[in-house]
N, C-alpha and C positions, 0 to 999 in steps of 0.2 A: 504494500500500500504506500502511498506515495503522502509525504509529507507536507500538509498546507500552510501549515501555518509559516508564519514573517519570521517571529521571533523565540528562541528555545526556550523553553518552558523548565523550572524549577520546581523540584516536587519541595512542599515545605514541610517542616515536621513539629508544628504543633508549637516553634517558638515565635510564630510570629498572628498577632490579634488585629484588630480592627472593627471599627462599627460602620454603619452603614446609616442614611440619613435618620432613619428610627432609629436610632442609638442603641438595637442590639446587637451583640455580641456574634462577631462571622470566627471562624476558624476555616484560613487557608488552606486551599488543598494544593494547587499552585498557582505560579505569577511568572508573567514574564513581562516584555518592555510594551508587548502590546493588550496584556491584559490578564485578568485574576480569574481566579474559580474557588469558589468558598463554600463552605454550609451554613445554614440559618435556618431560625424556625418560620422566617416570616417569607413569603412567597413575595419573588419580585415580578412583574409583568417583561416578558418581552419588551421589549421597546422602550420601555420608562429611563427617564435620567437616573443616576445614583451617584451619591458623595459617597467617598471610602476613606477615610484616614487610617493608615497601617502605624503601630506602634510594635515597637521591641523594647521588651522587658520595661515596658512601663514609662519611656522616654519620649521625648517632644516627639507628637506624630506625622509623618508624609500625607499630605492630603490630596487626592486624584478625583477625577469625575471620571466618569463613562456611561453607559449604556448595556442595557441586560439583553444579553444576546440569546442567552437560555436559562428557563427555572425547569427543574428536574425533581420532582416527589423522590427522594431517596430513601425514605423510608419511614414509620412510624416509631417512636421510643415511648414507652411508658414514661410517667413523668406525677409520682405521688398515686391517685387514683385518675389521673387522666392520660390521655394518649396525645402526643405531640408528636406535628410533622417535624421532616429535616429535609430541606430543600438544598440542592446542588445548585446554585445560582453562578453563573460564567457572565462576564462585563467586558465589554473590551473599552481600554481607556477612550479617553477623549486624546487629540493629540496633545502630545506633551513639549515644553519645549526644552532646550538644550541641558537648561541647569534639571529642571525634572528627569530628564532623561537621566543625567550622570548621577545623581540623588537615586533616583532606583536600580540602577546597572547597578551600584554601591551595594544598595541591599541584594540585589539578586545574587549579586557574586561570594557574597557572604553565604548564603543559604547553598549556593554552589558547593562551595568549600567544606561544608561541614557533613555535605551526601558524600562524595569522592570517597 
């Protein structure tokens, strides 16, 4: 199969957080220079704008726009006596420009380094 995507994709492993304009809580699944994929309980629409501020270990956060490319039902979790979705949401950024760009190349290459 033949590879589409622009930019290589970083698998991340759970050290890096983020909220989304509803200020809950996303956990990366990967990112790269053209865009993330995350999980959340709250379904985002196709098509809708979204704010994403990425933070590591609690520090000033990177803040990106883009657009939700795809929401994905991944699964149901129990959660006390109710059942909560967990949605696979992919955003491809808005364009970034130069300093953003080396700002996240920075983190991506971190996350890089620590799968190797």
């Amino acid at each position: 199969m033949t590879e589409r995507r622009r930019f290589k994709r970083v698998t991340v492993t759970g050290e890096l957080a983020g909220n989304v304009i509803y200020k809950a809580d996303i956990v990366v699944q990967n990112i790269s220079l053209g865009g993330i994929c995350f999980l959340t309980e709250k379904r985002l629409n196709p098509g809708s704008k979204c704010y994403i501020e990425l933070r590591k270990d609690d520090r000033c956060g990177f803040k990106l726009t883009g657009t939700v490319v795809r929401a994905t039902l991944k699964k149901t979790q129990k959660v006390d006596d109710d059942f909560k979705p967990l949605y696979e949401i992919a955003v491809e950024f808005s364009p970034l420009n130069k300093s953003q760009q080396e700002e996240l190349q920075r983190l991506i290459s971190q996350f890089s380094q620590w799968n190797d």
